[in-house]
BASE-177834 format. One record per residue: x, y, z of N, C-alpha, C in turn. Coordinates in steps of 0.2 Angstrom, whole numbers, plus 5000, padded with zeros to 4 digits. Layout:
BASE-177834
XYZXYZXYZ ...
//
This chain:
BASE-177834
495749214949495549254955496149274959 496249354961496749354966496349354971 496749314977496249314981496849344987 497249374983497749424989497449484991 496849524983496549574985495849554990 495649504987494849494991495149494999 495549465000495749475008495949535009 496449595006496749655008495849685011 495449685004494749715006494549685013 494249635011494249605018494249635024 494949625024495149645032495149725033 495149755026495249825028494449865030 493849815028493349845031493149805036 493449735039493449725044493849765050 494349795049494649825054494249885057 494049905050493449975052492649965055 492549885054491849885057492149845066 492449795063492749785073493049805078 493449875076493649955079492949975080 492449985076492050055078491549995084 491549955084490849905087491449895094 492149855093492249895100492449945105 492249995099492450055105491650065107 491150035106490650045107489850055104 490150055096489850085092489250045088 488750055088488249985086488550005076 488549935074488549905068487849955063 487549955064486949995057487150065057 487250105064487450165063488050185057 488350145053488950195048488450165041 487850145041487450135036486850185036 487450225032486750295030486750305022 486150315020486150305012486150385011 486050455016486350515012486950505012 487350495017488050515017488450475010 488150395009488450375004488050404999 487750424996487450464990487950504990 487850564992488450624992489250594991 489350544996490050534993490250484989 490150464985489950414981489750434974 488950464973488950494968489450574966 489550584970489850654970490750644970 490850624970491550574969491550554963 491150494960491250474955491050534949 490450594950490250624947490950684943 491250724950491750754949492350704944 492650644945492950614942492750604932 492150604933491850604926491950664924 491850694926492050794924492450794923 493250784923493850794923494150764918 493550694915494050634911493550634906 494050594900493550584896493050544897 492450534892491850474892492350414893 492650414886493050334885493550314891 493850374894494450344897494250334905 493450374905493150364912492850274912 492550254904492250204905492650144905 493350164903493750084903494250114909 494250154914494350124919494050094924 493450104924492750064926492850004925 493149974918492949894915493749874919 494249914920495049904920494749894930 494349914932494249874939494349804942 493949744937494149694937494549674936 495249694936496049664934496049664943 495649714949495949694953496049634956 495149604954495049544957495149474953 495149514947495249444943495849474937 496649474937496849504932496949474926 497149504922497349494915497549424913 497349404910497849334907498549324907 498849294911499549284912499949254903 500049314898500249274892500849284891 501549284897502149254896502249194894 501849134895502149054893501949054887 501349074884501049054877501449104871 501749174874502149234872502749224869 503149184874503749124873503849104869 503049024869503148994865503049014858 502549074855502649104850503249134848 503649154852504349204848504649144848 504849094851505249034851505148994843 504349004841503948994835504249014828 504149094831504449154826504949124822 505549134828506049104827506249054823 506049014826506248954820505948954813 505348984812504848984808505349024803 505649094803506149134801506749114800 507049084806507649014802507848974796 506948964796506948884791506748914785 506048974785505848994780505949064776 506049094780506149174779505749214781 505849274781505449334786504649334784 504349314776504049324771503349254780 503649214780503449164783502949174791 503149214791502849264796502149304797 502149294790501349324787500649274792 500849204792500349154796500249164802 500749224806500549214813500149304814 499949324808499849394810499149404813 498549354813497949364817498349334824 498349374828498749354836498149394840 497849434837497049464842497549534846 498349524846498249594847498549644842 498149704843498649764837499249754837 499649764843500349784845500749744841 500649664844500849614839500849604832 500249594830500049604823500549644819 500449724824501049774820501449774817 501949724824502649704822502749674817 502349614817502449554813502349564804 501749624804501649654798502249694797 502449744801503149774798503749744795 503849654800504549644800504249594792 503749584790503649524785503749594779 503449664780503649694774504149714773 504749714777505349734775505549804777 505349824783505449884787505949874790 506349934789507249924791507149924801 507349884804507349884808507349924814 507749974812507850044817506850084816 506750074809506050104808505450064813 505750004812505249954815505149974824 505749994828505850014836505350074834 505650114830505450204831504650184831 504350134824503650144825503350114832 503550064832503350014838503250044844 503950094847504050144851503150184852 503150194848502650264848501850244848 501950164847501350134848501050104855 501750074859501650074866501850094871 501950184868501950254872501350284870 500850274864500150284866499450254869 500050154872499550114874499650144882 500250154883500350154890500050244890 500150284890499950314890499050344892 498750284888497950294888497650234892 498150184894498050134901498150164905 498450204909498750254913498350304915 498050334909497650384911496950374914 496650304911496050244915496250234923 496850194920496950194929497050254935 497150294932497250364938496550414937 496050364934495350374939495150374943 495450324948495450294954495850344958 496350344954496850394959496450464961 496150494956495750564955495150554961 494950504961494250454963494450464973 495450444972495450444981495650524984 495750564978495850644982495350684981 494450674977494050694977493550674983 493650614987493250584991493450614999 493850615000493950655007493550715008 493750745002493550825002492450815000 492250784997491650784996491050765004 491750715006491750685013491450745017 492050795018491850845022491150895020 491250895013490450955011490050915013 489850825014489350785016489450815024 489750815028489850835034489550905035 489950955029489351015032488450995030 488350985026487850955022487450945029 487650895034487450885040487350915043 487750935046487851005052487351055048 487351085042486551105041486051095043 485951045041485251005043485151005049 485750985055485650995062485551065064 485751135060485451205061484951235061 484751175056483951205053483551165057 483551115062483051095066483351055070 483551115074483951135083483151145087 482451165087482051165086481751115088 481851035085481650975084482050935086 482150935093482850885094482750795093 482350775089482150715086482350695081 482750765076482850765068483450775068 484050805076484650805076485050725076 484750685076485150635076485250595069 484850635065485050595057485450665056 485550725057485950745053486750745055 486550745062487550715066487750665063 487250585060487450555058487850545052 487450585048487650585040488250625040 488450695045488950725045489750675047 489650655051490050585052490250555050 489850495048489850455042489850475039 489850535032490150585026490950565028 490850595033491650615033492050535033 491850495037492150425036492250375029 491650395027491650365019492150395015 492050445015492550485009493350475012 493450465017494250455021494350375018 493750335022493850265020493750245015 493450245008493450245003494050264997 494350315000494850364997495550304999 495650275005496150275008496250185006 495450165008495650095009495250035002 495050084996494950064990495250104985 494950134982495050194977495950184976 496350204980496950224979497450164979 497250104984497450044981497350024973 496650014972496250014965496950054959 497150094961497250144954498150124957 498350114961499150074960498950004960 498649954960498749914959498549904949 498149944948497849954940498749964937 498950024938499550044937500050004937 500249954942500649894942500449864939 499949844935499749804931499849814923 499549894922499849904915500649924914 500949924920501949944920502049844917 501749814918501749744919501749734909 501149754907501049734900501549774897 501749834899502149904895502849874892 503049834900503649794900503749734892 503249694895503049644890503149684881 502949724880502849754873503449764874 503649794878504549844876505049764873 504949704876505449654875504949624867 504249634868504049594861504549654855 504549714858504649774853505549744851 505849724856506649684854506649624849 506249594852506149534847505849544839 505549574840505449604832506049644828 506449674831506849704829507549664828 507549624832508049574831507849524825 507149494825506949454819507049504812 507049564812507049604806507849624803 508049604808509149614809509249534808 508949514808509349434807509449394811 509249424818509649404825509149364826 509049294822508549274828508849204832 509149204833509449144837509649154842 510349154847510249174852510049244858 509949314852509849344856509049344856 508549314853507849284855507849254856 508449204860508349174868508449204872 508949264873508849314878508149314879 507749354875507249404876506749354877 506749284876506149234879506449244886 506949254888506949234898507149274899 507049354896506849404899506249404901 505849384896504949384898504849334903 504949304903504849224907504949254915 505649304915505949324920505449354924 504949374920504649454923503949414928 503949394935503649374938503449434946 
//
């Protein structure tokens, strides 16, 4: 659990409810369910529009890394090359075949390429272009959110006119002017506050997080290259406290 994000959230809507209730402002008033319909579904709607199904739907599931990230697999990552390693020392490249169910593609790939005999330079180029398509399609999931924080302001304000209609049309009834001032309002706060104080963290913290994994493949991407050249001794101890390094 990060509990750095549960506290940023935290306090970032505490600052926004503690501000508004001391300047004055009662607590249930920013609790309007038009204004969150319109900025909310219309936000998330337009963001579907723009992105595919699959890359809308896993950046949805890629949410979770805020609060809960990814499995830290630098130590058991180590210990596997360290494995490699010696395992190709002792026995030869052929030996390598035992470690190919790893559960990830990228891995597997290597490990298939360097046991078949793929010249080295062939192995970077393919490797290369495998996690220029991961990063690439991680990236595009997390900058939903990005999309999610400059569509929300603006929807903000249409739920504001949205409002001030509603207050034009029954100027008349000055009984019915007080839910539309509201929603006008609070539209416009939620799309600001949401955009500013979730959404856009959301999609740079997502982001730091795949620059995190991208990193990690580019050094597993060395170490396959090296175990394919012969190099597997001291310079895959470099590349294990490279990775070790990356905190």
């Amino acid at each position: 659990m990060d509990f750095a994000s549960l506290i940023g959230l935290a306090l970032a809507i505490a600052g926004l409810f503690v501000g508004h209730t001391l300047d004055g402002g009662r607590f249930a008033s920013l609790f309007q369910p038009a204004a969150f319909a319109i900025v909310v579904v219309g936000t998330f709607g337009a963001v579907l529009l723009q992105s595919e199904a699959r890359t809308f739907r896993r950046g949805m599931h890629m949410l979770r890394w805020v609060f809960v990230p990814p499995k830290d697999t630098r130590q058991p990552r180590s210990r596997e090359i360290a494995l490699w390693s010696m395992t190709v020392r002792r026995d030869g490249l052929l030996s390598l075949e035992q470690f190919m169910r790893s559960g990830d593609p990228i891995v597997e790939k290597g490990l298939r390429l360097v046991v078949d005999g793929v010249h080295p330079d062939k192995i970077r180029g393919l490797l290369e272009s495998e996690i220029t398509a991961f990063e690439f399609a991680e990236r595009q999931a997390a900058r939903i959110w990005e999309a999610a924080a400059g569509y929300a302001p603006t929807i903000g304000i249409l739920g504001a006119v949205l409002g001030l209609i509603h207050v034009m049309e029954n100027l008349s009834d000055p009984s019915r002017l007080g839910s539309g001032i509201a929603v006008a309002f609070v539209s416009t706060v939620y799309g600001v506050g949401l955009a500013n104080l979730f959404f856009l963290p959301v999609g740079n913290k997502l982001k730091a997080i795949v620059s995190d994994q991208v990193v990690q493949y580019e050094i597993l991407l060395e170490v396959f290259h090296d175990l394919a050249s012969g190099n597997h001794t001291r310079l895959v101890e470099e590349r294990v406290a490279s990775l070790l390094a990356r905190r």
